[in-house]
VOBA-1610 file (N, C-alpha, C; in pm, whole numbers, padded with zeros to 5 digits, always signed):
BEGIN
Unk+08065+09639+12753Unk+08077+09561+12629Unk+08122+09420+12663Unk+08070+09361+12631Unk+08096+09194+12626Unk+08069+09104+12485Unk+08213+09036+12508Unk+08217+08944+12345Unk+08221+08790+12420Unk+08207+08692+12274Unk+08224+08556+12315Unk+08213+08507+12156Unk+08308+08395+12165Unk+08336+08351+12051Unk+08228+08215+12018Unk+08195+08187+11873Unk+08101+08094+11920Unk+08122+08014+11767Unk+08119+07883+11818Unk+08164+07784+11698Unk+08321+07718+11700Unk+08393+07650+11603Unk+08541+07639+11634Unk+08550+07660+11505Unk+08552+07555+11376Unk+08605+07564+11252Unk+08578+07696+11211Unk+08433+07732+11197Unk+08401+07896+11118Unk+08302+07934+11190Unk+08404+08034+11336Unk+08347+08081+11428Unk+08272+08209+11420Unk+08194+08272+11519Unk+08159+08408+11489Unk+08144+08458+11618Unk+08183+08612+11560Unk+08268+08681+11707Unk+08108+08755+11734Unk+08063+08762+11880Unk+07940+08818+11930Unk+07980+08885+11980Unk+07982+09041+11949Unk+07969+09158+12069Unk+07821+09213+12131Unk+07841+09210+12267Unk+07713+09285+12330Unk+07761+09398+12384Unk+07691+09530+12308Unk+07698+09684+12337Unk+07582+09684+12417Unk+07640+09789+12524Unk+07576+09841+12646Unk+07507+09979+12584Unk+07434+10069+12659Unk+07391+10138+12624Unk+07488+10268+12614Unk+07447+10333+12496Unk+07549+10411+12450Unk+07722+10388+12391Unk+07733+10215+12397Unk+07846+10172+12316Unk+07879+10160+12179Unk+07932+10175+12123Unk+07982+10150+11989Unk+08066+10101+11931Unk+08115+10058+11849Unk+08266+09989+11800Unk+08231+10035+11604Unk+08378+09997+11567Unk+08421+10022+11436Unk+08395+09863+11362Unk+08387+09883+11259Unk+08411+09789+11130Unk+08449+09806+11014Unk+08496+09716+10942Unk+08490+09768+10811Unk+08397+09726+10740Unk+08302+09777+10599Unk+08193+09806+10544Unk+08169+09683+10531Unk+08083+09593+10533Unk+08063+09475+10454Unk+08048+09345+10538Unk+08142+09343+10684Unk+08154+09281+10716Unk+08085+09187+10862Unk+07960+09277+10835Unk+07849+09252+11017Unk+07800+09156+10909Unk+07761+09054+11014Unk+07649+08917+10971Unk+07546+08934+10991Unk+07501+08995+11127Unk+07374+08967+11150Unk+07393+09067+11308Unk+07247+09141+11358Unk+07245+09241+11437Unk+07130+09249+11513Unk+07084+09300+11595Unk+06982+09288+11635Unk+06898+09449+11619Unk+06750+09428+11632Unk+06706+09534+11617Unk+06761+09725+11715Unk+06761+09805+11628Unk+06773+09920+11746Unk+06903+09967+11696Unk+06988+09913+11666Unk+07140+09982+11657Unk+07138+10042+11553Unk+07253+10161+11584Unk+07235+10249+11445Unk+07358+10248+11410Unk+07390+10270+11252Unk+07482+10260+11172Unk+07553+10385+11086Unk+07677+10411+11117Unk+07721+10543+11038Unk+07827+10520+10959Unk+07822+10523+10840Unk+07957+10488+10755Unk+08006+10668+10726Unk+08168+10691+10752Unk+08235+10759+10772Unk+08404+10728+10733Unk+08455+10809+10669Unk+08620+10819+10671Unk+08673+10847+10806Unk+08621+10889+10886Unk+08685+10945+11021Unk+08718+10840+11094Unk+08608+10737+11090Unk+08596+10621+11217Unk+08744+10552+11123Unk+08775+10516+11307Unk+08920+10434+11248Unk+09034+10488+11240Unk+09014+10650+11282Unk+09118+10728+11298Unk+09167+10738+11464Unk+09097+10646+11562Unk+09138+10688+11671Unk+09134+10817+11726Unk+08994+10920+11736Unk+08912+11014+11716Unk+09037+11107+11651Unk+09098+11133+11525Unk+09126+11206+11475Unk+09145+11156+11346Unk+09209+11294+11260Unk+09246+11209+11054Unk+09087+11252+11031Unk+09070+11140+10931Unk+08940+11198+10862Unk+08935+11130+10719Unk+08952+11239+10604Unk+08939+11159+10506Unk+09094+11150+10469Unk+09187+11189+10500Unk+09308+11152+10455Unk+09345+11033+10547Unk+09318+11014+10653Unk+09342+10865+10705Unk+09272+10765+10593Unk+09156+10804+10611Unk+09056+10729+10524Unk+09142+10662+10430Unk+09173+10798+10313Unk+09245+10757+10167Unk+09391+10646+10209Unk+09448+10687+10304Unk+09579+10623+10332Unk+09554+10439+10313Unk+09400+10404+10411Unk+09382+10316+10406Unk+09348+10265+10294Unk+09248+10350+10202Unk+09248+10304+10047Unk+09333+10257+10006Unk+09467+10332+09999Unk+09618+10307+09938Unk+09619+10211+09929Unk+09654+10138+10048Unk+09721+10030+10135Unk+09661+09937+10083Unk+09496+09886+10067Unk+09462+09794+10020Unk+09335+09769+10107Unk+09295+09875+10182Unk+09155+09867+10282Unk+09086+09916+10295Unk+08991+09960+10329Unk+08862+10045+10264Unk+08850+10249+10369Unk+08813+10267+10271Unk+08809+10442+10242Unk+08729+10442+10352Unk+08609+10383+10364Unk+08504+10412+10469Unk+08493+10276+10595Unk+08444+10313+10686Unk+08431+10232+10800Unk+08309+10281+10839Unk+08240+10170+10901Unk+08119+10166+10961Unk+08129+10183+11118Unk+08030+10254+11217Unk+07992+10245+11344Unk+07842+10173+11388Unk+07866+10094+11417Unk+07749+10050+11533Unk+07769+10066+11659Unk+07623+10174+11678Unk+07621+10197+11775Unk+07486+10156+11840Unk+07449+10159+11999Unk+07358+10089+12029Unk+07302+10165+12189Unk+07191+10289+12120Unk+07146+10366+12241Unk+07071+10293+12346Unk+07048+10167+12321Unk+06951+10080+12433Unk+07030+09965+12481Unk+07125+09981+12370Unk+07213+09813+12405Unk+07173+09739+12265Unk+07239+09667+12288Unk+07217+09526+12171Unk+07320+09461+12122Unk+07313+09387+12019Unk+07428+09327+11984Unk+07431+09256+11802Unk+07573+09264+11762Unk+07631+09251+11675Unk+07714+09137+11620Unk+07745+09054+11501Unk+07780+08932+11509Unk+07878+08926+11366Unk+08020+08923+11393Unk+08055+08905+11273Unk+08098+08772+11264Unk+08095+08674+11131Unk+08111+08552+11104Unk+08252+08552+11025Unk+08298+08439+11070Unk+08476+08381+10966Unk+08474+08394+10828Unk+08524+08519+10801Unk+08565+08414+10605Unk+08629+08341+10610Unk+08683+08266+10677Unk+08788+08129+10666Unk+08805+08076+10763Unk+08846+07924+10734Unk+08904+07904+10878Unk+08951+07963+10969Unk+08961+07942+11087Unk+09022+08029+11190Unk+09022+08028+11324Unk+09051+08166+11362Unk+09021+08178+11490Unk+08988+08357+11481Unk+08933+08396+11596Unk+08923+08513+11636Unk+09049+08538+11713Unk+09050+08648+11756Unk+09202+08682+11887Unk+09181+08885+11906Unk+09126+08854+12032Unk+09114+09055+12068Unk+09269+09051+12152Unk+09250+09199+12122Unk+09410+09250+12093Unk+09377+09392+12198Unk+09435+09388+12350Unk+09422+09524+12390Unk+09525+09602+12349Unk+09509+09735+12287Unk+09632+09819+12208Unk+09582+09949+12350Unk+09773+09964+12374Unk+09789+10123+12395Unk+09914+10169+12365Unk+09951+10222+12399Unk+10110+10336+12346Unk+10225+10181+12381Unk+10215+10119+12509Unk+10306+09978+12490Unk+10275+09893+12352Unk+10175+09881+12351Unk+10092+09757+12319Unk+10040+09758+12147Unk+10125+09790+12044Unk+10042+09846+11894Unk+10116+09689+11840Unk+10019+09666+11731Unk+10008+09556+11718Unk+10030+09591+11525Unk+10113+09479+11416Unk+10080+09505+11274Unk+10031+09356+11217Unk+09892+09388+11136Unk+09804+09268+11114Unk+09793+09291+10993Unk+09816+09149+10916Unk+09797+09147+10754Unk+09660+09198+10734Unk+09658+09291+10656Unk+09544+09379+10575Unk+09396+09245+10541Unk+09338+09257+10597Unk+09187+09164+10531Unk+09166+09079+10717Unk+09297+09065+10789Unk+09277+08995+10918Unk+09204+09104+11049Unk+09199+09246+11010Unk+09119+09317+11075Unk+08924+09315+11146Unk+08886+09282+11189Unk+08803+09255+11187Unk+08697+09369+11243Unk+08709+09437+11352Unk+08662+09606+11440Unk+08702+09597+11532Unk+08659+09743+11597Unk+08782+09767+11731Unk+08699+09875+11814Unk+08742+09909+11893Unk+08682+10073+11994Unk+08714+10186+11907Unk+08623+10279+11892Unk+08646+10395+11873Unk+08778+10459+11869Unk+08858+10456+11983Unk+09025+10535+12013Unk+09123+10445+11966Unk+09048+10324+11863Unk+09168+10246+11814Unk+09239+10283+11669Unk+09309+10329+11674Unk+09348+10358+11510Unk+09414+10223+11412Unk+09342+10272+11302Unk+09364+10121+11187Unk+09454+10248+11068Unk+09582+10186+11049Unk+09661+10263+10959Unk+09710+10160+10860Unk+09771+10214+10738Unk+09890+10169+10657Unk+10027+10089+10704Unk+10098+10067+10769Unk+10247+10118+10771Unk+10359+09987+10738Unk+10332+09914+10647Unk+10353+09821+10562Unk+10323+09756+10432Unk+10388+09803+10296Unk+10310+09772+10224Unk+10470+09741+10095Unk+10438+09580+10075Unk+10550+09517+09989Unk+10482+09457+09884Unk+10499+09485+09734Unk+10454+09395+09664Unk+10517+09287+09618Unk+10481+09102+09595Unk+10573+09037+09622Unk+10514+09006+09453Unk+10613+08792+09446Unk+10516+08750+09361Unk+10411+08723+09308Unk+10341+08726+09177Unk+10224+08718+09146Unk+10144+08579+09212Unk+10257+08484+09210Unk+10175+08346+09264Unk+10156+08337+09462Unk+10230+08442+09548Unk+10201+08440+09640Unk+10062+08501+09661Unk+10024+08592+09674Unk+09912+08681+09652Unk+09810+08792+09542Unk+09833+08644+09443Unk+09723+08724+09352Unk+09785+08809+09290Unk+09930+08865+09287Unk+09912+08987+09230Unk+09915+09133+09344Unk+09831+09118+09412Unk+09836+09228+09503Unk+09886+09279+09609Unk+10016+09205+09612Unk+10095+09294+09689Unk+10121+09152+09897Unk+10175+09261+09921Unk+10148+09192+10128Unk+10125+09351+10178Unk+10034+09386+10263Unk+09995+09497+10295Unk+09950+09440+10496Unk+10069+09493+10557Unk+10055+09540+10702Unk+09946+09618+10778Unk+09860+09612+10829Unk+09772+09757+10907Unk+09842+09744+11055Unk+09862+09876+11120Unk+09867+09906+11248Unk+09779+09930+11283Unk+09734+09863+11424Unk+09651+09902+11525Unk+09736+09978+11654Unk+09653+10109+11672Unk+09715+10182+11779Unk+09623+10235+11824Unk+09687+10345+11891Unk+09555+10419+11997Unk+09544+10337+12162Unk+09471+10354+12221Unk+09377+10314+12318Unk+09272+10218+12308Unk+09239+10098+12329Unk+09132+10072+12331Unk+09140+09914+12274Unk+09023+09839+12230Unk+09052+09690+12206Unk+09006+09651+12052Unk+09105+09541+12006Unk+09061+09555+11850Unk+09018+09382+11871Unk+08959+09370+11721Unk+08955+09228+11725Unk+09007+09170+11580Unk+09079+09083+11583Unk+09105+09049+11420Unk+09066+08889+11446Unk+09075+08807+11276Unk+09069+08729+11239Unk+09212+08654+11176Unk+09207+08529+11210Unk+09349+08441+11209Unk+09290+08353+11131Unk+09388+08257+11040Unk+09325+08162+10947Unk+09435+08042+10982Unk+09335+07905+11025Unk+09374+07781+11025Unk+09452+07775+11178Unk+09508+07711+11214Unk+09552+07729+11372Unk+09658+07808+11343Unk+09708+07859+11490Unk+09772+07945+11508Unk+09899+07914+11596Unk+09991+07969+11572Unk+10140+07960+11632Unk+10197+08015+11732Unk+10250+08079+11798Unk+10279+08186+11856Unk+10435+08191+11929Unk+10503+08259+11867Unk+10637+08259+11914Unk+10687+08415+11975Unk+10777+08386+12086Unk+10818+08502+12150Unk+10973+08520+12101Unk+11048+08640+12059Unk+11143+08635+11987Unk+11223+08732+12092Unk+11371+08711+12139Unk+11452+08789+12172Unk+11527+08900+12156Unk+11572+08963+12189Unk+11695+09048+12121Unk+11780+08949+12027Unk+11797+09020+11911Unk+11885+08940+11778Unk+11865+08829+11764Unk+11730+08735+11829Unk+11671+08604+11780Unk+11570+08647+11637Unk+11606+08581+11537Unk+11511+08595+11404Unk+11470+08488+11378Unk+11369+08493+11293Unk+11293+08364+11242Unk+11280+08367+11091Unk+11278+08293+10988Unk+11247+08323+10851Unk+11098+08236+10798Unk+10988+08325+10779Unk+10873+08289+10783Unk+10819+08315+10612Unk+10742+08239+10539Unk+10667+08231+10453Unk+10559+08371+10499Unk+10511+08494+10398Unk+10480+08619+10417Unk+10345+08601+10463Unk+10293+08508+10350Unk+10157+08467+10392Unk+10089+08379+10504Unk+10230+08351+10583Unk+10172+08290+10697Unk+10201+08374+10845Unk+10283+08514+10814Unk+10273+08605+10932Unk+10161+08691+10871Unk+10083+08628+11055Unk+09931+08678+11023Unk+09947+08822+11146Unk+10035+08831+11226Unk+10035+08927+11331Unk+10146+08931+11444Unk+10225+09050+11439Unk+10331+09089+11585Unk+10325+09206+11581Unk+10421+09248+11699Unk+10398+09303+11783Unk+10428+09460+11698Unk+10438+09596+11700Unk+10472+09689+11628Unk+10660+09699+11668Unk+10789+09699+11647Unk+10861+09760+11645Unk+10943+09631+11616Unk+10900+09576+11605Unk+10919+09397+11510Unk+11043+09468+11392Unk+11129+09407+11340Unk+11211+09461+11245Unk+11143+09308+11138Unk+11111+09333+11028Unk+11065+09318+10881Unk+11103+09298+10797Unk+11188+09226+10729Unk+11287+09255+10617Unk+11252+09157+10530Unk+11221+09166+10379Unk+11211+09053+10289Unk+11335+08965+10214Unk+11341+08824+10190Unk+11445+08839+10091Unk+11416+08714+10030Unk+11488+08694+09865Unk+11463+08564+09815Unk+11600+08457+09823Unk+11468+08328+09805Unk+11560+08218+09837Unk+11588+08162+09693Unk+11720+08172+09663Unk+11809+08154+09516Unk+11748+07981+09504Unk+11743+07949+09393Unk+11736+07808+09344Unk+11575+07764+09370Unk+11498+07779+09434Unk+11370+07768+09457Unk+11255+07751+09377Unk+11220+07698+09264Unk+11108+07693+09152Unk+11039+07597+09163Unk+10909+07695+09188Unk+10770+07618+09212Unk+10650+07733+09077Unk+10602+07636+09011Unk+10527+07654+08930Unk+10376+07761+08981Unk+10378+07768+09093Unk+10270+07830+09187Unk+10313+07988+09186Unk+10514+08002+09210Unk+10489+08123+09226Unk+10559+08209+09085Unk+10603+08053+09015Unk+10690+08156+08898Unk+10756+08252+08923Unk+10871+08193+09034Unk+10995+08305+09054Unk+11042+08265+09186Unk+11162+08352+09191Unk+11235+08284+09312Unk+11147+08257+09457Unk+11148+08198+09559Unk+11092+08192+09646Unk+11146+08350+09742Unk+11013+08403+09784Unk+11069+08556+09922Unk+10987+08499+09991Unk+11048+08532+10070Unk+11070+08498+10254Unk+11088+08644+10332Unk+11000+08593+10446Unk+11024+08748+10513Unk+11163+08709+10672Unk+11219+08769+10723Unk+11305+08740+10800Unk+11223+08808+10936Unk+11191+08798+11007Unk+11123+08904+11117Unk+11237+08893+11259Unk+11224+08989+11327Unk+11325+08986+11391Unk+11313+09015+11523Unk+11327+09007+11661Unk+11320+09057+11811Unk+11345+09174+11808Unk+11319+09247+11965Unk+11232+09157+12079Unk+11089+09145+11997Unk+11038+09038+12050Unk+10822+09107+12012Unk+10800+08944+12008Unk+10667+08934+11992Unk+10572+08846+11989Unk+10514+08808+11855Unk+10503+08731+11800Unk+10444+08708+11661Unk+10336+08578+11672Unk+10259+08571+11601Unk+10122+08507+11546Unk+10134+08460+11399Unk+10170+08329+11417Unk+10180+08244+11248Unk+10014+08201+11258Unk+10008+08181+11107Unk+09868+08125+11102Unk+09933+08008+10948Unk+09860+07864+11026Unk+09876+07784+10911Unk+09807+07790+10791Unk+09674+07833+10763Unk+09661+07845+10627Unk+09632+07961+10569Unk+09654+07991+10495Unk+09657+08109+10390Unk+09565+08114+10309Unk+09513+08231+10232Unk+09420+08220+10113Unk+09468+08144+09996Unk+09603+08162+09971Unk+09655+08133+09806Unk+09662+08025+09836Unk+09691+07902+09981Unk+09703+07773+09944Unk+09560+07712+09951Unk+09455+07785+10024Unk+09352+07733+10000Unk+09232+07746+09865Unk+09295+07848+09803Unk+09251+07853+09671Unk+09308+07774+09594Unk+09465+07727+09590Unk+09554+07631+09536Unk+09460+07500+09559Unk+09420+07469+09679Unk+09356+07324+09686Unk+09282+07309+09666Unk+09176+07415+09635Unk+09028+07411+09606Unk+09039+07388+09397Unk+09094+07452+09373Unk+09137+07454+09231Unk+09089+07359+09110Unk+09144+07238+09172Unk+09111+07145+09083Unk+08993+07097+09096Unk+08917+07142+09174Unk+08809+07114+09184Unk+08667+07202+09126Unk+08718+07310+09068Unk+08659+07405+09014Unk+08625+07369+08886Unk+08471+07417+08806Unk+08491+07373+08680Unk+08578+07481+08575Unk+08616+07385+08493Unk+08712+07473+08386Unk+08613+07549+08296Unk+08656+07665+08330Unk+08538+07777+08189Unk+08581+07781+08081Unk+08750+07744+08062Unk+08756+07717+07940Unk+08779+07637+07874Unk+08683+07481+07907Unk+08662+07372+07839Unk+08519+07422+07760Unk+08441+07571+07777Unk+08351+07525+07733Unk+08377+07493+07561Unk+08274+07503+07484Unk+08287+07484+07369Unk+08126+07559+07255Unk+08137+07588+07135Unk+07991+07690+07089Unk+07970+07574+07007Unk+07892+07495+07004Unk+07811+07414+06885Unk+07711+07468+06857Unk+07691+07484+06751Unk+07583+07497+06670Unk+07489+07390+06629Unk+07526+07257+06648Unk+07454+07164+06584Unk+07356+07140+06681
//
């Protein structure tokens, strides 16, 4: 299997499967493929060959999809997923050291023995995220994942009892045994989130991955630029 990243602003990740290779996705998200590969949507895939449909549902829960796709490729070929956003790509080798927790939607596919789980899930303010919550996935298992990062990226290494206090929507990825804790900042009013400002505190040892832009501020900036639907108006004349 061989990947390569291609583009900078809104890149797209190229995997080339060898014969008899395969990898995971989630439904929706291949761009473009070449002839020959075959496709199996399943609750199982994504369980890190075990689970099934109760992994499946778990991931429903959480905020990620019930089913996952396999491409696989008995002659070889290759597969191409494209950026929803700015970004970057970043593959992630996971094993029993090495499990990694990535904001829910930054997943992108992985090997077969990689497991994609739940094991974070906070609902914050309505003006941080829509409404829907901050939702964590673990990657574990064996094997190599690939996710998606939005706007450049940060990367800080944290000590024993060194913490950092980070905006939720801008931890895009660390390491698994990371300590997590939310809290709000008293006096704080911004019309965006209508309510106190939360902050997540994250904490050592581990590795973390900030990403500078977010969906909600880039929907924030795009905004005014949108037409208003409810300027329209019904004349009859």
């Amino acid at each position: 299997m061989q990947t390569r990243t291609i583009g900078t602003t809104m890149p797209v990740l190229e995997v080339v499967l060898g014969p008899g290779e395969h990898i995971t996705a989630e439904g929706g998200e291949v761009s473009w493929y070449t002839p020959g590969l075959q496709l199996e949507t399943s609750t199982r895939f994504g369980s890190g060959g075990r689970g099934g449909f109760m992994s499946g549902l778990k991931r429903a829960l959480g905020g990620g999809q019930l089913f996952l796709t396999e491409y696989s490729a008995p002659g070889g070929g290759m597969v191409a997923f494209a950026a929803r956003m700015p970004g970057v790509f970043r593959e992630l080798t996971i094993d029993p050291a090495d499990e990694f927790m990535v904001q829910s939607g930054s997943y992108v596919a992985s090997t077969s023995d990689v497991e994609i789980s739940v094991a974070l899930q906070k609902r914050l303010g309505a003006g941080i995220f829509g409404g829907a919550g901050l939702v964590f996935q673990k990657l574990s298992g064996n094997g190599t994942a690939w996710v998606e990062l939005s706007g450049e990226i940060v990367e800080y290494d944290l000590g024993p009892g060194e913490s950092m206090i980070v905006h939720p929507g801008h931890l895009a990825l660390y390491t698994s045994g990371m300590d997590l804790q939310f809290t709000t900042v008293k006096g704080i009013k911004n019309k965006f989130f209508g309510d106190s400002l939360l902050m997540a505190e994250i904490r050592g040892p581990g590795h973390m991955w900030l990403q500078s832009m977010t969906a909600a501020k880039l929907a924030a900036a795009i905004e005014p630029y949108l037409p208003d639907k409810s300027s329209g108006s019904n004349n009859d004349s």
